[in-house]
Each structure stands twice: as structure tokens, then as C-alpha cells.
C-alpha positions as CSV (number, residue, x, y, z in Angstrom):
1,X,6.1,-33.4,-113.7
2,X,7.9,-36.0,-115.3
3,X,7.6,-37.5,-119.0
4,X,4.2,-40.4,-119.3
5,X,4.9,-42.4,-122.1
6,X,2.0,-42.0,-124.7
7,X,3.1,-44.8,-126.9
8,X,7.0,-46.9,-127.5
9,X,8.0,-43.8,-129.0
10,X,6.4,-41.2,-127.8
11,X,6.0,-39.2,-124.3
12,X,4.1,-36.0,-123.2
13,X,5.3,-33.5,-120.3
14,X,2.8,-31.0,-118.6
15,X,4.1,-27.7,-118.4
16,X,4.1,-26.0,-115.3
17,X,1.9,-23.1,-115.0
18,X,-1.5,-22.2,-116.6
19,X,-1.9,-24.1,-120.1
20,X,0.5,-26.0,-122.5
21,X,2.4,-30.0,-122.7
22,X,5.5,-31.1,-124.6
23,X,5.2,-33.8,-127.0
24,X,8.5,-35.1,-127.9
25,X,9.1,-37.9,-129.9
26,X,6.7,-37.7,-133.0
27,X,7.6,-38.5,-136.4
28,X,4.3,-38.5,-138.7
29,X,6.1,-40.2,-141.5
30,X,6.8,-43.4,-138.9
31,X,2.4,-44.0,-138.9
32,X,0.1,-45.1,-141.2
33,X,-3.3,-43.1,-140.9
34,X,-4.9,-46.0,-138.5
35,X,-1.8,-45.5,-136.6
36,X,-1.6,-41.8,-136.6
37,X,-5.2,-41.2,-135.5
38,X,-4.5,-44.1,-132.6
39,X,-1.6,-41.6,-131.2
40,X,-3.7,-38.6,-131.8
41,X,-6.7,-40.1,-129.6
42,X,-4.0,-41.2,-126.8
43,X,-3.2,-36.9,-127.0
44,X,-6.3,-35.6,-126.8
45,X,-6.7,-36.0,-123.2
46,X,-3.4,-33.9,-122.9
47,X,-4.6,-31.6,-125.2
48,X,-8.4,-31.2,-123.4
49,X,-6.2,-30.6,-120.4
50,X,-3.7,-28.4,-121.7
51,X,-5.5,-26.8,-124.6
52,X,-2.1,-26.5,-126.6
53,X,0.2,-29.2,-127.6
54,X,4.0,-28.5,-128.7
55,X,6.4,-30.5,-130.9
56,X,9.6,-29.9,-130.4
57,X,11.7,-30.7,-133.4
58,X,8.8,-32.6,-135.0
59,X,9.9,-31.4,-138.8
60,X,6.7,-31.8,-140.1
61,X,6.4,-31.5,-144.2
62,X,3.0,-30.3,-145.4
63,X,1.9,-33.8,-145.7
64,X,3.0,-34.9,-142.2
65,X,0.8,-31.2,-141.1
66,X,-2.0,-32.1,-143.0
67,X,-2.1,-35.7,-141.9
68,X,-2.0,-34.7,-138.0
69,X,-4.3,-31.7,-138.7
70,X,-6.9,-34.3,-139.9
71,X,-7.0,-36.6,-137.3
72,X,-8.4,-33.5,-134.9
73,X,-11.0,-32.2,-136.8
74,X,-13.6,-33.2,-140.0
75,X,-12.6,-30.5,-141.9
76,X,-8.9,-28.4,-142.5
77,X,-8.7,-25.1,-144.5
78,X,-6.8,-22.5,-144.9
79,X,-8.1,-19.4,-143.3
80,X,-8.5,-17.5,-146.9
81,X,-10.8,-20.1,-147.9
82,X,-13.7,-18.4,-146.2
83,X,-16.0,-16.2,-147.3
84,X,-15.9,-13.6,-144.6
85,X,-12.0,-13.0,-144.6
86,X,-9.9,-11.6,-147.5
87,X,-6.0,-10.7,-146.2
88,X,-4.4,-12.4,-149.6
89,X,-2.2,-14.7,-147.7
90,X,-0.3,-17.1,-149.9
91,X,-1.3,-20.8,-149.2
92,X,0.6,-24.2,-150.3
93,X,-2.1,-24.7,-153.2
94,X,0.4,-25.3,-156.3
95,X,2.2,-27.9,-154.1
96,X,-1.0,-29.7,-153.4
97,X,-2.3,-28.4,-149.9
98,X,-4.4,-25.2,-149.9
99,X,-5.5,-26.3,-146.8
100,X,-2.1,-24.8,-145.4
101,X,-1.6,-20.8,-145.0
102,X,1.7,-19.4,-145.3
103,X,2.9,-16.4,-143.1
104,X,6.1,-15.5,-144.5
105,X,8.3,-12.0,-142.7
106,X,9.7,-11.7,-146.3
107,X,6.2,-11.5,-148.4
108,X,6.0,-7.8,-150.0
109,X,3.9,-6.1,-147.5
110,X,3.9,-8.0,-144.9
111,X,2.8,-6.4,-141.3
112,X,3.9,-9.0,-138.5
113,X,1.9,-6.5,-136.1
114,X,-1.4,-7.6,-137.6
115,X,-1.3,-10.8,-135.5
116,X,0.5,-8.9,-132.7
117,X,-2.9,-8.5,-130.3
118,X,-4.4,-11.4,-128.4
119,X,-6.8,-12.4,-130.9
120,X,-8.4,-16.4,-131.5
121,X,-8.6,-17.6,-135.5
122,X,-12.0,-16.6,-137.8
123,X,-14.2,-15.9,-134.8
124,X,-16.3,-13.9,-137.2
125,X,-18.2,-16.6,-138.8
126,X,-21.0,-19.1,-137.7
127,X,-18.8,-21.5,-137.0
128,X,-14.9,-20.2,-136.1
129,X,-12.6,-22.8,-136.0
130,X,-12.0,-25.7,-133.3
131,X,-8.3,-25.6,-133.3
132,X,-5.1,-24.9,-135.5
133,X,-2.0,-27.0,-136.0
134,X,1.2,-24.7,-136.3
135,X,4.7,-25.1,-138.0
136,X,8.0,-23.1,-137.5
137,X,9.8,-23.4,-141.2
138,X,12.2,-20.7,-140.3
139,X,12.7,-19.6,-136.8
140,X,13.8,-16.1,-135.9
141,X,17.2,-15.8,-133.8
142,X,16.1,-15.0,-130.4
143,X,12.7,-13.3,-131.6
144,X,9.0,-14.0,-133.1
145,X,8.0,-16.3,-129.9
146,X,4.0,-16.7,-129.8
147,X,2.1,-16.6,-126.2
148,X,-1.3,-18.4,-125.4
149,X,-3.7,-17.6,-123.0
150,X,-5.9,-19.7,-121.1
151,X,-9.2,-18.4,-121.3
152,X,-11.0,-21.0,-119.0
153,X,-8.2,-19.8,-115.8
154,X,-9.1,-16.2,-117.2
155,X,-13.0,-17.3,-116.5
156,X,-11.9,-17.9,-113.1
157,X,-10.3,-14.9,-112.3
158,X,-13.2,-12.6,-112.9
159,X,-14.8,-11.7,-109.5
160,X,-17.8,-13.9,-108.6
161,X,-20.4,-10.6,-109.5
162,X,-18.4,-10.3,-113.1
163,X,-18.9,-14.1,-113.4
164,X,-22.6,-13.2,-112.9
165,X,-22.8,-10.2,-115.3
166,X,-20.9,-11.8,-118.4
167,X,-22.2,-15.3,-118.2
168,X,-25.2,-14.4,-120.3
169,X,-24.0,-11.7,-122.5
170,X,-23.3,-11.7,-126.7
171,X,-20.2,-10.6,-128.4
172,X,-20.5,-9.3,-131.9
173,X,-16.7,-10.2,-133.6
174,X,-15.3,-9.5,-137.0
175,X,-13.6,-6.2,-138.6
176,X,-15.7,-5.3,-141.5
177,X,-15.6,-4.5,-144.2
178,X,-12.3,-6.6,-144.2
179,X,-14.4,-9.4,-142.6
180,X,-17.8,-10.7,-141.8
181,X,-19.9,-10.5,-138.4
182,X,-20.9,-12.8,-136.5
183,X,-22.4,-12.8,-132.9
184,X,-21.4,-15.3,-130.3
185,X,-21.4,-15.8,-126.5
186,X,-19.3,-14.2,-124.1
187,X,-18.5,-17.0,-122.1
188,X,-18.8,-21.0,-123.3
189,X,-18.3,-23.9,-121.8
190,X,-15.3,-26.8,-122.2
191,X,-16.7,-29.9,-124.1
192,X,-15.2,-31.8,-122.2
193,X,-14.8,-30.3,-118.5
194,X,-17.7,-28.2,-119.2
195,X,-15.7,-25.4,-117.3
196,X,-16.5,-21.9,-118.4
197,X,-14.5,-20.0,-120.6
198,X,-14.5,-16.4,-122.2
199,X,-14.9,-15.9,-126.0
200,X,-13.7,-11.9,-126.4
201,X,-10.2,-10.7,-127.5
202,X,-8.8,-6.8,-128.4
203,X,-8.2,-8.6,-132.0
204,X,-12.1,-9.0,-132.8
205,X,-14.3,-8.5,-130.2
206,X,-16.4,-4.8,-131.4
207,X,-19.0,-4.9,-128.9
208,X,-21.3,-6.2,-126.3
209,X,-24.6,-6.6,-127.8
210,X,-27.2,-4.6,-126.4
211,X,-25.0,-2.1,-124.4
212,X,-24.2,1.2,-125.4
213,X,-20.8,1.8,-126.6
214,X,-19.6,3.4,-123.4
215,X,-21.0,0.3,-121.3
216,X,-19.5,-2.2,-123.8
217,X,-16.3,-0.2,-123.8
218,X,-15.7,-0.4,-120.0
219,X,-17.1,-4.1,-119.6
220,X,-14.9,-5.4,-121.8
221,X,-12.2,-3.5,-120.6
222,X,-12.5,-4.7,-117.1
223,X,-12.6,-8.6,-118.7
224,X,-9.2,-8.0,-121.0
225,X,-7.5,-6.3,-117.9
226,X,-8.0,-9.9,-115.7
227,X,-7.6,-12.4,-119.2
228,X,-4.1,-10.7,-120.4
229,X,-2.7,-11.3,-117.3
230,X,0.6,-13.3,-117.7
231,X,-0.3,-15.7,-114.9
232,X,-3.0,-17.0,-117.4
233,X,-0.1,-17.0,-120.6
234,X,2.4,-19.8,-122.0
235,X,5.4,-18.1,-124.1
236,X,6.7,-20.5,-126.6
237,X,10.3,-19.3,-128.2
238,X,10.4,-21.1,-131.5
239,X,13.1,-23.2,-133.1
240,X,13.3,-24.0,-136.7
241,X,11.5,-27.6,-137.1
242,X,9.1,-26.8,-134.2
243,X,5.1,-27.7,-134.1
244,X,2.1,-26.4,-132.2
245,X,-1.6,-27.8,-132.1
246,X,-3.9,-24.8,-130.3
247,X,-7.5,-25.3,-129.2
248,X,-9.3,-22.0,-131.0
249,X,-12.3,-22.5,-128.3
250,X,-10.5,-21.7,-125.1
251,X,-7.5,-20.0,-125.8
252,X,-6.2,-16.7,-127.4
253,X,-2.7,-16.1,-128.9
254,X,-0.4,-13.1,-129.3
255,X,2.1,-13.3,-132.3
256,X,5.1,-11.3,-130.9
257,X,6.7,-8.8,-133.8
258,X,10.1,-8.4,-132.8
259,X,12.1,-9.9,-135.3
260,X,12.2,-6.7,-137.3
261,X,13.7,-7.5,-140.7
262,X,14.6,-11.2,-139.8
263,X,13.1,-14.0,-141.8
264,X,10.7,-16.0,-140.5
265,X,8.4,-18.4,-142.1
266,X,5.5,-20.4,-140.4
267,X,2.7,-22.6,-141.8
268,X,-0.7,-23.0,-140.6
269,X,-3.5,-25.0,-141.1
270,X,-6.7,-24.5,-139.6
271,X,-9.5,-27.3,-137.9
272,X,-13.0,-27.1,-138.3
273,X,-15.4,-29.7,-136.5
């Protein structure tokens, strides 16, 4: 598909396959807020569509992140600003934005295959979040790419009588006592579309409520074995000065630890509604 032209400077490309578009052309600093939230509403059909958005060579600065996180939520935060969660990840505070998380490779203790399971963002709370906005400070070489996974295409795949038997069922999430709990629906629907879409990943999903732990076990089981396939993935490999926007609500992601003692340095901030 070729490039549509979103504005004079800026153009968006679909992606072939199951979820993502390329947005090339941003520069934050170039818009006032008016503007900046103008270009953001002419993406958000994209994004609906495509449930993440990737910048290319974007260079955001915290303030450019923090500007374009805003204009797609009410509220941004960093992750170990809530309650429920407590992994003493640094954030951008003593510059001015502890909104934005740091994930730094070269932190003491750092385990880069905590985020190495298809998991979504704070699903353990009333409220997890509607989306994330992602940015590559230091690439590794050839390494430390990040997959999505289209939960609504993995709603489709399930077998009409698996569609039946999920459609109503509760998901308790969250890893205490590092976390909170928090009990959601298996399956929601798009805001938009109002397509279904499955809410339950390896990273935080414990258990079906109201099934034994055998049951729950093998149900969910039979769920991750049709949403992990790779037909339903996007595999971004990241280059220093690279952005991502995600939609939390219908997509999981997989941070890929195989950079081994490379550097690499991303920021995140986090979108509430």
C-alpha cells in the first residue's frame, strides 16, 4: 500500500500483515499543541485500524514524548506511579517528567527477560492503561526488537465453540505480592469497530475465575497456543531515534532479550483515559 498523506508533512503506510502503520515525517517540535493534537486526531483512524503506530526516526526528546503522549489520553504516568506495582524503575523525574519510565540494559540489576513474555502494560488494576507511547534512546546492534500481537485477529482465530466458551468468562491478572489483582473480562470489544478481542497473556493472566486450576490451566492454554501465533505478530527491529504508540486494549507485546550485554536504553510513558 502506498504512502496517504496525513498532513503537508506528514504520511502514514499500512503495514502488510496482521497489525501496525509507519508514520514518517513527524517532528513534534515543528506543532504548537493546537496543531499537534489536529495531526494526532488525523492518526487515530490509523491507529484504531492498526492498533500500533511507528516513527521512524522521529527523535522525540521527553518533551516532544510527553506532548504526543497527551494528545491520546487524559492522563500519562509512569508505570511506578501506581499503587499496585513496585519494580523501582528509574523515571525522568529530576528532569521534569516522571510521567516517563526509563528501561535502561545498563541499570544494576537489570533482567531484560522480565518483559520477555507476551504480556500488555498494568492490567492488574481497575483501570490498566489505554495505550503507551515508546522511544528507542539507544538501539541495540542487530538485537532488542519488540513484537506485537493483534489480539482482535487472535479473537478470530479461536474456533466458533471456543468463541462461545470464552466470550463470557473473567480473568483474574496481577503477580502478587509484587503487584495487585484485579479481575477483568476475557474477551472485550474494540471502541471503535466493536470487534472482539481477548484480554489474557502468559505475563499476567493467573486464572480463569470460577474454574478449577486444572480447567483454567488447559483453557487458557488452548487460547495462548492460537493468540502467539506469528501470523497475528508485527516484529519491529529498532533504530536509535525510533518511536512507537501501542494500543494496551487490543494488543500484547514481547520485549525480545537478546542483546546480552549491549546497551540499550528506551523510554516509556504510559496513557490512561
Amino acid at each position: 500500500m502506498s504512502e496517504v498523506k496525513v498532513s503537508s508533512r506528514v504520511s502514514v503506510e499500512r503495514l502488510d500483515g496482521a497489525l501496525g502503520a509507519v508514520v514518517q515525517g513527524l517532528r513534534v517540535s515543528d506543532y504548537d499543541d493546537d496543531q499537534l493534537r489536529e495531526l494526532a486526531d488525523s492518526l487515530l483512524p490509523w491507529w484504531d485500524e492498526r492498533l500500533v503506530l511507528f516513527f521512524p526516526g522521529a527523535h522525540f526528546t521527553p518533551a516532544d514524548q510527553s506532548r504526543l503522549a497527551r494528545c491520546f489520553g487524559s492522563k500519562v504516568a509512569a508505570t511506578t506511579e501506581t499503587a499496585s506495582e513496585n519494580r523501582n524503575i528509574p523515571t525522568l523525574r529530576d528532569e521534569g517528567f516522571p510521567e516517563i519510565l526509563v528501561i535502561d540494559s545498563h541499570t544494576p540489576g537489570f533482567n531484560p527477560f522480565v518483559t520477555a513474555v507476551w504480556h500488555t502494560d498494568v492490567p492488574f488494576i481497575e483501570q490498566p492503561p489505554k495505550a503507551s507511547l515508546f522511544y528507542c534512546e539507544i538501539a541495540a546492534v542487530g538485537a532488542g526488537d519488540t513484537m506485537w500481537n493483534n489480539q482482535i485477529a487472535a479473537y478470530r482465530r479461536l474456533s466458533p465453540p471456543m468463541q462461545r466458551l470464552v466470550d463470557d468468562l473473567e480473568v483474574l491478572m496481577g503477580t502478587p505480592p509484587t503487584t495487585g489483582t484485579h479481575v477483568h473480562p476475557l474477551v472485550r470489544r474494540h471502541h471503535a469497530s466493536g470487534e472482539k478481542s481477548i484480554f489474557a497473556n502468559r505475563g499476567w493472566t493467573r486464572s480463569i475465575v470460577g474454574m478449577s486450576e486444572v480447567e483454567s490451566k488447559h483453557v487458557l492454554e488452548a487460547v495462548f497456543a492460537v493468540s502467539e501465533r506469528p501470523e497475528n505478530v508485527v516484529r519491529w527491529k529498532w533504530t536509535s531515534g525510533d518511536g512507537a504508540l501501542w494500543d494496551n486494549r487490543y494488543t500484547m507485546h514481547y520485549a525480545v532479550a537478546d542483546y546480552g550485554t549491549q546497551h540499550r536504553r528506551v523510554r516509556r510513558a504510559t496513557i490512561y483515559d
